[in-house]
C-alpha positions as CSV (number, residue, x, y, z in Angstrom):
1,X,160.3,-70.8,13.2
2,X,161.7,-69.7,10.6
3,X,164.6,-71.6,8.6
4,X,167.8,-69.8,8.3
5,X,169.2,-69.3,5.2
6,X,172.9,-70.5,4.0
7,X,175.7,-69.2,2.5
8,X,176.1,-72.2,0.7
9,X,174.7,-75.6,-0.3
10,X,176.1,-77.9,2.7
11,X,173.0,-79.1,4.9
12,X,173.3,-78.3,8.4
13,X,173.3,-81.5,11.1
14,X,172.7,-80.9,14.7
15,X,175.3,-83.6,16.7
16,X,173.4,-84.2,21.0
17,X,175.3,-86.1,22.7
18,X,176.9,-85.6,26.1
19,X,180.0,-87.9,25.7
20,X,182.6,-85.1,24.1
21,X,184.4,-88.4,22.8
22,X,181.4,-89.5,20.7
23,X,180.8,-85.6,19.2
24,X,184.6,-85.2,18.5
25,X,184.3,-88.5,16.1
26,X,181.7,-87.4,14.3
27,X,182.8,-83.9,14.0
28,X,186.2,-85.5,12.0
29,X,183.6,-87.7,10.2
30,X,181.2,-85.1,9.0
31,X,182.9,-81.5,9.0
32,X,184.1,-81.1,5.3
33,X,180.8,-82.3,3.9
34,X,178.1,-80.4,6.2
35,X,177.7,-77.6,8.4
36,X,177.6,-78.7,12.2
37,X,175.8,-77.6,15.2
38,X,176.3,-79.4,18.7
39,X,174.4,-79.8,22.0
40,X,175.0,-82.3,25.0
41,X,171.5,-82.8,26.1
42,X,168.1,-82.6,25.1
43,X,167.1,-79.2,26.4
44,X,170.3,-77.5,24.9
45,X,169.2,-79.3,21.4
46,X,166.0,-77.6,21.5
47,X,167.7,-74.2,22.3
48,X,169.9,-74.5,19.4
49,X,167.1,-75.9,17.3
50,X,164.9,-72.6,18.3
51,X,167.8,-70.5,16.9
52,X,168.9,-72.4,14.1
53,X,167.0,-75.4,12.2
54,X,168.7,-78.5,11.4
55,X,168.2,-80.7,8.1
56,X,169.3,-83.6,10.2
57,X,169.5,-84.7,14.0
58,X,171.9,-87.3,15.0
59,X,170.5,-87.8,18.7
60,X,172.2,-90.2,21.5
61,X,169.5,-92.6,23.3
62,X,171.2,-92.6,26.6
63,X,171.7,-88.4,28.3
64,X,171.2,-87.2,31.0
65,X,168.2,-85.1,32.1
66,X,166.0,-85.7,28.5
67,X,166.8,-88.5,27.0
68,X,166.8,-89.1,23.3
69,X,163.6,-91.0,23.3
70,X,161.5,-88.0,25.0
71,X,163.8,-85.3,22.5
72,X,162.8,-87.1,19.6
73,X,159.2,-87.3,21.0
74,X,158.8,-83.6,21.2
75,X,160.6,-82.8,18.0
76,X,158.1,-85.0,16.1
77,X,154.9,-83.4,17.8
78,X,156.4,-79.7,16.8
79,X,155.0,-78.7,13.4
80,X,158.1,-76.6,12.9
81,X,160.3,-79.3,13.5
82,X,158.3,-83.1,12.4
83,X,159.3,-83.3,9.5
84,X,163.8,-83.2,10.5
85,X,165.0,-86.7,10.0
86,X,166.5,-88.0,13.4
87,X,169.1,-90.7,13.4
88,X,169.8,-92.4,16.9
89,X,173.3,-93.4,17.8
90,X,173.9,-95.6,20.3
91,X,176.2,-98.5,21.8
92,X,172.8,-100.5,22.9
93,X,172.3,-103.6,20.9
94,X,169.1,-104.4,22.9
95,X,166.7,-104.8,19.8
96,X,163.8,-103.3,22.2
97,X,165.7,-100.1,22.3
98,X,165.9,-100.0,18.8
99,X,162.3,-100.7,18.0
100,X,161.6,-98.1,20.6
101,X,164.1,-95.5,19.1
102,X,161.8,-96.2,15.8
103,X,158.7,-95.8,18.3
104,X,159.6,-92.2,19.0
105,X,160.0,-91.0,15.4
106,X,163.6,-92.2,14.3
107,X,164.2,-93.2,10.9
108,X,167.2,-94.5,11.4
109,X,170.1,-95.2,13.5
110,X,174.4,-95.7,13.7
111,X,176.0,-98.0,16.4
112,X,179.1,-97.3,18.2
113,X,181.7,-97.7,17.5
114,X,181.1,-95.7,14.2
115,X,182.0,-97.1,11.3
116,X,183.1,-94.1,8.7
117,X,181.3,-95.3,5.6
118,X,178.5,-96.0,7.6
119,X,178.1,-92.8,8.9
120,X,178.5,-91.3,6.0
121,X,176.2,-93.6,3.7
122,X,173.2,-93.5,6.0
123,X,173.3,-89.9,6.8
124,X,173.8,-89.2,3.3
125,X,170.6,-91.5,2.1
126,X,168.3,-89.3,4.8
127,X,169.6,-86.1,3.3
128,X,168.6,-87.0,0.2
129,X,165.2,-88.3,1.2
130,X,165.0,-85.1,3.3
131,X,165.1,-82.9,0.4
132,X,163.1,-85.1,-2.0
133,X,160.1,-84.7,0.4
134,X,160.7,-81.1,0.7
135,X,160.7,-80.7,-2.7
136,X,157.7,-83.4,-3.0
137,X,155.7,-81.4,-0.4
138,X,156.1,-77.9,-1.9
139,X,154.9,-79.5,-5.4
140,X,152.4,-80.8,-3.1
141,X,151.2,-77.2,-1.6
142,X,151.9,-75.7,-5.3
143,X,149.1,-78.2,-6.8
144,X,146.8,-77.8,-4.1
145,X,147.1,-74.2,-4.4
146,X,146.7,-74.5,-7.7
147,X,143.6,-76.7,-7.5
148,X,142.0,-74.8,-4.4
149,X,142.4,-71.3,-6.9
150,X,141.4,-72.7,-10.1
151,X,138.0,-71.0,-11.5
152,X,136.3,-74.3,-11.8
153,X,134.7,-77.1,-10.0
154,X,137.1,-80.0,-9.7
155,X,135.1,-82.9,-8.0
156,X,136.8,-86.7,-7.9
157,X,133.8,-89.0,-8.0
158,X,133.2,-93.0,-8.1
159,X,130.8,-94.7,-10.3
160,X,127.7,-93.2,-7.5
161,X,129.3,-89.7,-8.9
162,X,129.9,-89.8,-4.9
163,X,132.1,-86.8,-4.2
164,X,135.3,-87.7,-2.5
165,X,137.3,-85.1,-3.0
166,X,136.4,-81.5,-4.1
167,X,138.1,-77.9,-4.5
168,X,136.6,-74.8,-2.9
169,X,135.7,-73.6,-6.1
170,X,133.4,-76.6,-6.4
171,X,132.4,-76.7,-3.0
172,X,131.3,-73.0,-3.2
173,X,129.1,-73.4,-6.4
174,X,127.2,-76.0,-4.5
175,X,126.8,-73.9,-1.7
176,X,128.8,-75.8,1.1
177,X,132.0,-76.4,2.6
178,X,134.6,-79.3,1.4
179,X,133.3,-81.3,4.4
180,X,129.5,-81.1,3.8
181,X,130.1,-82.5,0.3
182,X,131.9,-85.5,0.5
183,X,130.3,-88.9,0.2
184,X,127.1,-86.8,-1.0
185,X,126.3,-87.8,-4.7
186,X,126.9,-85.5,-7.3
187,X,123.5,-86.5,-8.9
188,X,121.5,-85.5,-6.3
189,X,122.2,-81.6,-7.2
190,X,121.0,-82.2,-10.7
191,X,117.5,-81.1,-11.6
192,X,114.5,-83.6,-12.6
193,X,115.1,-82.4,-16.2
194,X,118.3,-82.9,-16.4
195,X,118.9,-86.1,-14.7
196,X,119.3,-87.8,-18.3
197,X,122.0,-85.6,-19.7
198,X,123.9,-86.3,-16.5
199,X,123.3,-89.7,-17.0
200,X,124.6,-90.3,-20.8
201,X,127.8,-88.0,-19.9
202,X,129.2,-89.6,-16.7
203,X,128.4,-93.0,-19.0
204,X,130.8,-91.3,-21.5
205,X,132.8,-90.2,-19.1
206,X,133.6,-93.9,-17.5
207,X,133.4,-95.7,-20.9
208,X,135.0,-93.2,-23.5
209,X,135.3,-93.8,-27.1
210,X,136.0,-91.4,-30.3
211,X,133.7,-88.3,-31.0
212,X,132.1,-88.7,-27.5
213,X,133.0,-84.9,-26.3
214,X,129.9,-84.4,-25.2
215,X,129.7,-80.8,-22.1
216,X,125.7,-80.5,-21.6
217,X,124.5,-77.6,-19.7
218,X,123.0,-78.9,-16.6
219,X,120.6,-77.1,-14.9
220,X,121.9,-77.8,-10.9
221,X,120.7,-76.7,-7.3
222,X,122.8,-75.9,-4.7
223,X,122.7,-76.8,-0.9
224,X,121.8,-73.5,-0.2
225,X,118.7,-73.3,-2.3
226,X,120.3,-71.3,-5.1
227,X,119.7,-72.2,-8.9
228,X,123.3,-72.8,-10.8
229,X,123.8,-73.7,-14.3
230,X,127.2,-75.5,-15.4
231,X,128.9,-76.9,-17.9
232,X,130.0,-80.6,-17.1
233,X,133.0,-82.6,-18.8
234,X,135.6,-85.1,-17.5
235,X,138.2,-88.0,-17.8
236,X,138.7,-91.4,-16.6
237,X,141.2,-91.4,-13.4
238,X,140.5,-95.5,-13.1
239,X,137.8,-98.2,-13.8
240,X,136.1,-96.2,-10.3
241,X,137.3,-92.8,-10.4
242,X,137.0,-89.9,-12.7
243,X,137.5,-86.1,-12.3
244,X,134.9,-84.1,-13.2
245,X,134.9,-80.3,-14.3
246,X,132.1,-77.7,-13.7
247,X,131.9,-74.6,-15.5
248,X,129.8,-72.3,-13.9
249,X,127.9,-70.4,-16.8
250,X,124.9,-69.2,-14.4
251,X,125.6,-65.5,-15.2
252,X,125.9,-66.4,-19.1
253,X,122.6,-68.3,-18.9
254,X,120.8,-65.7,-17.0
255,X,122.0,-62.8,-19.4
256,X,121.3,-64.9,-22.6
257,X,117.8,-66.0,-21.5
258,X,117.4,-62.4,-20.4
259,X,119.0,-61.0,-24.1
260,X,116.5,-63.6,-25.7
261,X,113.3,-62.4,-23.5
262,X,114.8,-58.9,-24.7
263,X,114.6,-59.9,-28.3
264,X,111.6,-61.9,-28.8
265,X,109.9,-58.5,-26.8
266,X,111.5,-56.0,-29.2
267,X,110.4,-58.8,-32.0
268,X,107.2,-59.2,-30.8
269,X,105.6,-55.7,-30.0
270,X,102.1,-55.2,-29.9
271,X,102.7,-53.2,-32.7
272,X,105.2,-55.8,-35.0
273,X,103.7,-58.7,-33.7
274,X,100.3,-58.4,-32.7
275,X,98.6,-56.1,-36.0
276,X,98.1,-53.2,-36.6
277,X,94.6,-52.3,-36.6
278,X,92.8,-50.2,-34.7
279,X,90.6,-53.0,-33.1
280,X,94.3,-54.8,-32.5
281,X,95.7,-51.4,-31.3
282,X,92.4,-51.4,-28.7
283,X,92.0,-54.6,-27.2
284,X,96.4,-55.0,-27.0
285,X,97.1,-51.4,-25.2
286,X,97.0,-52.3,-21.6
287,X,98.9,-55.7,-22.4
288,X,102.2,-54.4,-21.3
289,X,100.4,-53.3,-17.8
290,X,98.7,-56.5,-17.5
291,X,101.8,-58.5,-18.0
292,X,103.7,-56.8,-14.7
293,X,100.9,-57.9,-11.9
294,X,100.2,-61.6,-11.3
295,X,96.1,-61.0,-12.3
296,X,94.3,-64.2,-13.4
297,X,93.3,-63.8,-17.5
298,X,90.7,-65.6,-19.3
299,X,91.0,-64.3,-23.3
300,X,88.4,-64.8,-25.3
301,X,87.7,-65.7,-28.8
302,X,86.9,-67.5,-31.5
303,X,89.0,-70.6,-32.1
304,X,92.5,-70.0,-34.0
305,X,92.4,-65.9,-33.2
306,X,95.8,-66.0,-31.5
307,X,94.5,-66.5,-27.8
308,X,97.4,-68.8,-27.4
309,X,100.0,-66.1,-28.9
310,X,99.0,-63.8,-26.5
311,X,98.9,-66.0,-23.8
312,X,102.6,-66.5,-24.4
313,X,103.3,-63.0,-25.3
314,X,101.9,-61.7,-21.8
315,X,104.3,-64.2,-20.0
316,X,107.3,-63.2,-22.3
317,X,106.7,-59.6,-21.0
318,X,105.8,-60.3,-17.1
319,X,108.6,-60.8,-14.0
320,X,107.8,-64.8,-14.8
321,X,109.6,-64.8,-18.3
322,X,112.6,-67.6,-18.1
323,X,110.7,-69.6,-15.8
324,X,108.0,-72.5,-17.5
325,X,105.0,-71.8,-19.7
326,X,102.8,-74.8,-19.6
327,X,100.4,-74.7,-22.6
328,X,97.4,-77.2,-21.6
329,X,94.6,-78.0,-23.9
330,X,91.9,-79.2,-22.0
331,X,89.5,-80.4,-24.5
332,X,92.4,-82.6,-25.5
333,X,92.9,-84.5,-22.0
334,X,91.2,-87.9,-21.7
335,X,88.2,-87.3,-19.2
336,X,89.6,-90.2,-17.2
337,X,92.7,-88.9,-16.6
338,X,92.3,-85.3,-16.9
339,X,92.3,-85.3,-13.1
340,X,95.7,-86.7,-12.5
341,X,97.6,-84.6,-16.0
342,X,96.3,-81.1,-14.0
343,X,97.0,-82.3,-10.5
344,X,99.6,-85.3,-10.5
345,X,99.1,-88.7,-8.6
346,X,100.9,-90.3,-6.2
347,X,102.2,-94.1,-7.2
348,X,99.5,-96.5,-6.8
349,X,97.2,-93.8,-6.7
350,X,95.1,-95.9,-9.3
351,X,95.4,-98.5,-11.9
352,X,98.3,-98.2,-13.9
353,X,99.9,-95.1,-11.4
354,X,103.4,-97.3,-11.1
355,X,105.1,-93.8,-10.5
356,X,104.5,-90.7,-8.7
357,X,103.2,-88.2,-11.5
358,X,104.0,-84.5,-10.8
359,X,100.7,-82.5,-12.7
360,X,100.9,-79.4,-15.3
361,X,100.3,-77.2,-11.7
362,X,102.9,-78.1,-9.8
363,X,105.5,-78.3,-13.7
364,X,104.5,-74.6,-14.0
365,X,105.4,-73.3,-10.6
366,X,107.2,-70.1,-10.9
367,X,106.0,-69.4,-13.9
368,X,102.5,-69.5,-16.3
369,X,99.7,-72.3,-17.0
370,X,98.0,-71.5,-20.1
371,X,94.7,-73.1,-19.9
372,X,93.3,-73.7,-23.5
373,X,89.7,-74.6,-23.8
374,X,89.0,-74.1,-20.2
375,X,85.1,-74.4,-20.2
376,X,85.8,-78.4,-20.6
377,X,87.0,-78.8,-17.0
378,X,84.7,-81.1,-15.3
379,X,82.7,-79.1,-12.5
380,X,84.0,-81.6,-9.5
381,X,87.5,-80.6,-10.8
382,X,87.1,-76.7,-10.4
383,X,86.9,-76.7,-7.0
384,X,90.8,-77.8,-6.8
385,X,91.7,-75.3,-9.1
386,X,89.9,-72.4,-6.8
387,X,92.3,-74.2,-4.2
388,X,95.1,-73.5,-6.4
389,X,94.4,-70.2,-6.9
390,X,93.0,-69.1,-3.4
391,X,95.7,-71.2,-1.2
392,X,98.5,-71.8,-3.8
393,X,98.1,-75.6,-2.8
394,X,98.1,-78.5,-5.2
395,X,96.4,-82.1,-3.9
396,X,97.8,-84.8,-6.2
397,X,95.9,-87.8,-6.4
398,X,95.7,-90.3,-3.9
399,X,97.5,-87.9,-1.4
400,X,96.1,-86.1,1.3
401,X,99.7,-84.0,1.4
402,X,99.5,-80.7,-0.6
403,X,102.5,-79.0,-2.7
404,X,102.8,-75.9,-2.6
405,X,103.3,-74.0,-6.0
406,X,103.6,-70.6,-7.3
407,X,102.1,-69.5,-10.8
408,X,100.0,-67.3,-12.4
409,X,97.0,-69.0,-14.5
410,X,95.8,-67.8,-18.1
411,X,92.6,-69.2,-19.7
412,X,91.3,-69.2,-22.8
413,X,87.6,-70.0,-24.7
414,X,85.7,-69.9,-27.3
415,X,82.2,-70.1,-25.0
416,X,81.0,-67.2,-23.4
417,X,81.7,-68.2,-20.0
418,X,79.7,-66.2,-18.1
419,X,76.8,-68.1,-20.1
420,X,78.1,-71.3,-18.7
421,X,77.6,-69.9,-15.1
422,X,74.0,-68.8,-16.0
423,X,73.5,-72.8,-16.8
424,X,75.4,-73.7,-13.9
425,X,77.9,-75.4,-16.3
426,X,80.9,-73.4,-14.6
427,X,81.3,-72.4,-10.7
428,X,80.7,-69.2,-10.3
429,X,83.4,-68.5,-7.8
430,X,85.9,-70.1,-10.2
431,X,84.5,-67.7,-12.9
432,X,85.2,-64.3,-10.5
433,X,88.8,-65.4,-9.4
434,X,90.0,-66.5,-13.1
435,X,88.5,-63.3,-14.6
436,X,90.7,-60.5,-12.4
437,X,91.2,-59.5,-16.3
438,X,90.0,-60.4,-19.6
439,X,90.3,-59.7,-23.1
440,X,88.3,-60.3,-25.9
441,X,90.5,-61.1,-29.3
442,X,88.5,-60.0,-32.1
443,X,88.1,-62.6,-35.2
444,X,90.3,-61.6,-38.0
445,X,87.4,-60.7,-40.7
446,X,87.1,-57.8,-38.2
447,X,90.3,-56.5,-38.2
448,X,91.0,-57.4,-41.9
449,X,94.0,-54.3,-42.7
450,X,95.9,-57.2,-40.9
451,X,96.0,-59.7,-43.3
452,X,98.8,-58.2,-44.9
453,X,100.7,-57.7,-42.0
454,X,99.8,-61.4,-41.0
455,X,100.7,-62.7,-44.3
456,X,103.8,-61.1,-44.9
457,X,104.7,-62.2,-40.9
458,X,103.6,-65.4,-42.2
459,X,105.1,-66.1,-45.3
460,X,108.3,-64.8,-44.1
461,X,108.0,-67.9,-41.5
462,X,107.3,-70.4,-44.0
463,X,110.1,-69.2,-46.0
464,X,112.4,-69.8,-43.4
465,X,111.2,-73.2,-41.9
466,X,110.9,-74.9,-46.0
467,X,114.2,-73.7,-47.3
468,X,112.1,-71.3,-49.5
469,X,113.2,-67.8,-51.5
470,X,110.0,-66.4,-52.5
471,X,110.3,-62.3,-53.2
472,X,107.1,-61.2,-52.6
473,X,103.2,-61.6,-52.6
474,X,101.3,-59.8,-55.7
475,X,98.4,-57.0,-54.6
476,X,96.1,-59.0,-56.1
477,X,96.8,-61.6,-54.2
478,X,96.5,-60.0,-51.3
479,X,93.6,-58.2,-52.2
480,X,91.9,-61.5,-52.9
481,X,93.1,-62.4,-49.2
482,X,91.5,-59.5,-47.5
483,X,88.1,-60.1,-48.8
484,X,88.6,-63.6,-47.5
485,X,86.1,-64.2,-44.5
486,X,88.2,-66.6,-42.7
487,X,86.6,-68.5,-40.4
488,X,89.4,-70.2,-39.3
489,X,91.4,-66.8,-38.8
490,X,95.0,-66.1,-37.9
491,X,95.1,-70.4,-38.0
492,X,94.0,-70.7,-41.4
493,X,95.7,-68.0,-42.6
494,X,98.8,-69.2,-41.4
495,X,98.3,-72.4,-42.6
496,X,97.0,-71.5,-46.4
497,X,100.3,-69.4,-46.6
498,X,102.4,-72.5,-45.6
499,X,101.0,-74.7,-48.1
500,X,101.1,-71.6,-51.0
501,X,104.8,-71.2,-50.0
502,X,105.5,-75.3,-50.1
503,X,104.1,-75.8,-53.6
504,X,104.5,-72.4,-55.2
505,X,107.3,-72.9,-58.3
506,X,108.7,-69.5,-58.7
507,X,109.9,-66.7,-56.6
508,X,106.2,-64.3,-56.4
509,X,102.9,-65.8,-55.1
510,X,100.2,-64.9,-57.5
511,X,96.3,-64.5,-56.7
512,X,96.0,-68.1,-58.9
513,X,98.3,-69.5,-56.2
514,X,96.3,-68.0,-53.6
515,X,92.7,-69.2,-54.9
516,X,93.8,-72.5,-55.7
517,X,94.5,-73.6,-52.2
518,X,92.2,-71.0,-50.6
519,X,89.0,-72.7,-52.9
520,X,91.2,-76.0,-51.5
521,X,90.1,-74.9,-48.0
522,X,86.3,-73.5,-48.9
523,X,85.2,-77.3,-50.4
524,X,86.6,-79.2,-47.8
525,X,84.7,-77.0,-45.2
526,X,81.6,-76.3,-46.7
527,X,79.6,-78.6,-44.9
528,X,80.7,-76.5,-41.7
529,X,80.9,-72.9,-42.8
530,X,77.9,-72.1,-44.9
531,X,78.7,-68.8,-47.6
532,X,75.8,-66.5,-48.2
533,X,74.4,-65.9,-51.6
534,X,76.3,-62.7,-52.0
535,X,80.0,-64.2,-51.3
536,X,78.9,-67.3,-53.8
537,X,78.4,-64.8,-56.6
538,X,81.0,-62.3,-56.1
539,X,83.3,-65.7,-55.8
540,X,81.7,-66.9,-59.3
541,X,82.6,-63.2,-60.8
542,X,85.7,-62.5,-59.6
543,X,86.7,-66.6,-60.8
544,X,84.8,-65.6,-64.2
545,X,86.9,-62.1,-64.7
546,X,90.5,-63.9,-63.8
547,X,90.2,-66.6,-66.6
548,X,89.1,-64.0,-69.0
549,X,92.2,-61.6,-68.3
550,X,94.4,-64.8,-68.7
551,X,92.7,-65.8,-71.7
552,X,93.4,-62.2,-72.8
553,X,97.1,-62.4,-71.6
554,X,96.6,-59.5,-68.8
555,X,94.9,-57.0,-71.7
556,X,91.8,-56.1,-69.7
557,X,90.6,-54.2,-72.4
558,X,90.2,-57.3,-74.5
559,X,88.8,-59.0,-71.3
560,X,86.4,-56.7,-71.2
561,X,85.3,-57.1,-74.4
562,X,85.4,-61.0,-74.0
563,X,83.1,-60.7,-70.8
564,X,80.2,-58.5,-72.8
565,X,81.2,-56.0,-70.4
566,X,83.0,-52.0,-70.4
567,X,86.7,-51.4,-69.5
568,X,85.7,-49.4,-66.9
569,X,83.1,-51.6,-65.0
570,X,85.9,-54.0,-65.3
571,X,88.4,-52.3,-63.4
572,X,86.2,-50.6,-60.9
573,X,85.4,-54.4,-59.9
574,X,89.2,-55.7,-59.8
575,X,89.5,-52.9,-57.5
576,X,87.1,-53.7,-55.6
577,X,87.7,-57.0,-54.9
578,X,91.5,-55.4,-54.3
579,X,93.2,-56.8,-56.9
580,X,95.8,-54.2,-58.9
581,X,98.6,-56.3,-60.8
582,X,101.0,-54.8,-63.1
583,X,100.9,-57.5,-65.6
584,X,97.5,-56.5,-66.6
585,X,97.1,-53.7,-69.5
């Protein structure tokens, strides 16, 4: 029913009564404040009701037919018509009538004889009360309107981060209705990774103090299996309460993970990233191919070739990009607990297992293990990972319950692999299923038109992670570089341009720079990497015609004739050992 709406501000009372007498004196009472409506029993109230809604009732107890009681009854059951104040009048002075008058919904009531003021005082206080709630309620539905429409999660938790109250934004993000959420813990929708950061903010949340603003981006999953990512701040309500806001910032995660996979691909072509050679060109082609299926890898190469790089390039470019990549170095594990890092353990699995573990198979899932080094896994241990791979089951430790994961496997090694079969060193089986694919990564001294590209890539790193402004690298020392064997490759070259870029005093790295860290490297490993005859004495030369172009201030001509030797032999063996500077005459 709808309310009718007046010509003026007077509030409308509806007299029942069926004693004409009683009606007349309230009608001189009342008229020239409100607007009056009259019945004489309880079914004509409700007609006049149904055509016209009171702000007030003032209802007689004793009618005939309905009494007040049973009037007041069904007026207070009506949705349209609970919330009218209803004042009784009656000449009982029973005190059981009264309490049942307030029984059935009253909230007040006038004896008769009426007593002016009286009337007038107490209908006037209900009025007023009348319209307060009214006005208290539609502030009410406003707010909750409000709250129920806002674009963020509003949750009212206690110290548990139990949900007690929640908006339908909030409710939605964690895929469930208002109902299935409360007295469920907020925590319990935070990921594994995350629990911390939860943690130290609802700590800072309940104990505030200055500069603690802190809104992590918690990773969250929803009741409906969904993956959500939010922002999370909040405020104090009480010593036990707080509300606490969630941002939803799913869709700006997913597109800035996906404009970062975007980048670092455009970054790191095979072209930009990978060299430039033709050997690179050969073996990195059918990369971008490779990286689309879900094919087992094993790369291999000599230690420090960039196996691990490409690894990570391959999962930057597949569907699985976003999701983890687990680098594990196998020769680095302890044998006694290599078992229980790859697999997990369940708690008191063994010795020291005082929780349950999860292993670097089941941490990948849904994405790609990178499996350095993997001719070191022990042969009882390969049969679990052919589990992995053929049933996409992981056993931890000490359980006889398998987890099921999804992930694609990369290997890497320096051994030939295949050799390790022939001495029954490495299960054959394992061997097929792991090698759906496999590249061999040349060693740098192979491909060496790279080493520029590499040091350039290389010292423009260093540059950036030491604070450094260095403008450039001289021919010669590059030219020096080239020649370089490097047994250690892309490592070793990467690291020798770190150190150059950390010590070097001006802005241009010369070939003195170069061999003074790069001879560094040589006598520290030459108990390990043995130099032929040849490389000693073109080493001994090319150290022998430096000093003497120094000595000579960069007039090679006068070097020349310092060394006992002609101009021209001179500079047709600078140029072969690739070394053209412009500070040499």
């Amino acid at each position: 029913m709808q309310e009718v709406t007046r010509l003026d501000n007077k509030h409308r009372i509806l007299i029942v009564d069926d004693e004409a007498v009683n009606r007349q004196m309230l009608r001189q009472i009342l008229m020239d404040r409100y607007r009056l409506s009259f019945a004489t029993d309880g079914m004509s109230a409700l007609d006049v009701i149904s055509k016209v809604r009171p702000d007030l009732v003032l209802l007689d107890i004793m009618m005939p037919g309905m009494d007040g009681y049973e009037l007041c009854r069904r007026l207070k059951v009506a949705p349209v018509t609970s919330d009218i104040p209803i004042i009784f009048i009656s000449a009982l002075t029973d005190i059981n009538k009264k309490v049942n008058a307030f029984n059935s919904g009253a909230v007040d009531y006038i004896c008769n004889p009426f007593q002016r003021e009286e009337v007038l005082v107490r209908v006037e206080l209900h009025l007023n009360l009348y319209s307060l709630q009214k006005a208290l309620q539609k502030s009410k539905d406003r707010y909750l309107w409000l709250y129920d429409s806002a674009p963020v999660g509003y949750f009212t938790l206690n110290r548990k981060t139990e949900i007690l109250e929640v908006n339908l934004k909030g409710a939605a993000m964690l895929g469930g209705k208002k109902e299935d959420l409360t007295t469920k813990a907020l925590s319990m929708f935070v990921k594994d990774d995350d629990r911390e950061a939860f943690k130290k903010c609802m700590e800072g949340i309940f104990a505030p103090h200055p500069g603690n603003n802190m809104r992590p981006e918690i990773a969250m999953s929803a009741l409906n299996g969904e993956d959500l990512w939010v922002t999370l701040y909040g405020t104090v309500v009480d010593s036990d309460l707080c509300l606490v806001v969630l941002i939803d910032i799913t869709s700006k995660w997913i597109l800035a993970t996906e404009v970062r996979r975007l980048q670092w691909v455009l970054e790191s072509s095979v072209e930009n990233v990978l060299g430039k050679s033709h050997a690179a060109r050969k073996i990195y082609k059918d990369i971008p191919q490779i990286a689309q299926s879900d094919l087992s890898i094993i790369l291999l190469g000599e230690t420090g070739c960039g196996k691990s790089f490409v690894a990570g390039f391959i999962h930057s470019l597949s569907n699985r990009s976003g999701r983890p990549f687990i680098k594990v170095d196998i020769s680095a594990l302890s044998e006694k607990l290599i078992e229980s890092e790859l697999f997990g353990h369940e708690k008191g699995a063994f010795t020291g297992a005082d929780i349950k573990k999860k292993g670097f198979f089941e941490i990948s899932s849904g994405g790609t293990i990178f499996l350095d080094e993997v001719h070191n896994i022990p042969l009882h241990l390969q049969g679990k990972i052919l589990t992995i791979i053929d049933d996409n089951k992981v056993y931890p430790v000490g359980s006889t319950r398998a987890v099921d994961v999804d992930l694609r496997i990369i290997c890497a090694s320096n051994v030939d692999l295949y050799q390790l079969v022939v001495q029954n060193r490495f299960r054959r089986d394992l061997y097929y299923r792991l090698n759906e694919f496999s590249i061999t990564i040349p060693p740098l001294r192979d491909r060496a038109e790279d080493i520029r590209f590499y040091a350039q890539k290389f010292l423009n790193d260093a540059q950036y992670e030491l604070g450094k402004s260095l403008l450039y690298m001289t021919d010669d020392a590059i030219g020096y570089l080239m020649k370089h064997k490097w047994p250690g490759n892309i490592r070793e070259l990467r690291n020798l341009i770190r150190r150059v870029v950390l010590f070097c005093k001006s802005e241009v790295i010369s070939l003195e720079n170069i061999m003074h860290f790069l001879d560094v490297d040589d006598n520290n490993a030459c108990n390990t990497q043995r130099l032929s005859l040849k490389e000693i004495m073109e080493r001994k030369e090319l150290e022998t015609m430096l000093a003497a172009i120094e000595e000579a201030n960069g007039n090679k001509t006068k070097a020349a004739s310092l060394l006992g030797i002609t101009y021209r032999w001179l500079a047709q063996r600078l140029h072969y050992y690739g070394i053209v500077s412009e500070n040499m005459k």
